[in-house]
N, C-alpha and C positions, 0 to 999 in steps of 0.2 A: 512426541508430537510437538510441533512448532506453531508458535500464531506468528505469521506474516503481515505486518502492515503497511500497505503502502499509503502516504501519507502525500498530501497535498498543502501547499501552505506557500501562499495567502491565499483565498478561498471564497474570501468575501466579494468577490467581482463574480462570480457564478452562481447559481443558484441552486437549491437541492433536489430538482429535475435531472438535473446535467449530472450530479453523483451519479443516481439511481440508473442514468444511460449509462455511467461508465462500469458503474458494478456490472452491467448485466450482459456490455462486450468483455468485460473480463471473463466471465464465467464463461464464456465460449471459448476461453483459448486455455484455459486451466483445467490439467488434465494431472497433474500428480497434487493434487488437494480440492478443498471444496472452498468457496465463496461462503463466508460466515458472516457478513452482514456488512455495516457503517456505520460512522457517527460523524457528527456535522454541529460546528460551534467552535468557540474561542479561535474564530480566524481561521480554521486548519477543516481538512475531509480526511477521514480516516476509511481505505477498504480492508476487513481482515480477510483473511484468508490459512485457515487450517491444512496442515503439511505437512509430511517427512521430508522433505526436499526443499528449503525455502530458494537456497540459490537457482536450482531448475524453473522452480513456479516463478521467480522475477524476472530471467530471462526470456520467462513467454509471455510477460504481462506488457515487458518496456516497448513492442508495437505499437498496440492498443492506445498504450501512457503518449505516447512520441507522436500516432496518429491525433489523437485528442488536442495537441499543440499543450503538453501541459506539462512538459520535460522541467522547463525551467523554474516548477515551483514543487520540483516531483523527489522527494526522502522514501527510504523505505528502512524499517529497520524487523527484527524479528526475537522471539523470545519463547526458551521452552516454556509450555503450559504451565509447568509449574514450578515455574521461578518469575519475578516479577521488571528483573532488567532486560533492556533492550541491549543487542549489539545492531550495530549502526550495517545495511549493508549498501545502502543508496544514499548519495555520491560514494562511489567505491575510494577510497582513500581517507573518505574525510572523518577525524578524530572526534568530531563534534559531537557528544553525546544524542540518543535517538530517547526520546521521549513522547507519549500520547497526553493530551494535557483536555 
């Protein structure tokens, strides 16, 4: 099992109203895992999202993400449950280590 998180950042121009609407159209389009909560602080929004499939469940979330207008501050990275690093999988290319702070 995989935690998925897509991550938001900078953060601080929205408020955590606006998270709690996005978790709640994400859950409606994620069908190969479940919506496992948020956290909101040090500039950044974090939605998890538990999975076997992380790359399927990002591909149905980037709508939603793209709808929202929130593409340009939008990372996602993911990590089996039990190991504690992230691989990076949003910007697809980008080397830049994926971390939740």
């Amino acid at each position: 099992m995989y935690q998925l998180v897509l991550q938001f950042a900078p953060w601080s121009d929205r408020d955590f109203d606006a998270l709690v609407r996005l978790e709640d159209e994400l859950e409606s389009v994620v069908r190969a895992g479940e919506v496992d909560g948020h956290d909101w602080g040090s500039n950044e929004a974090n939605i998890f999202i538990l999975t076997e499939d992380p790359a399927t469940v990002l591909q149905s979330c980037m709508p939603v993400i793209a709808e929202a207008g929130l593409m340009p501050s939008f990372s996602a990275g993911c990590r089996l449950l039990a190991e504690d690093a992230y691989a990076r999988l949003w910007p697809a290319g980008d080397a830049a280590p994926f971390s939740v702070t």
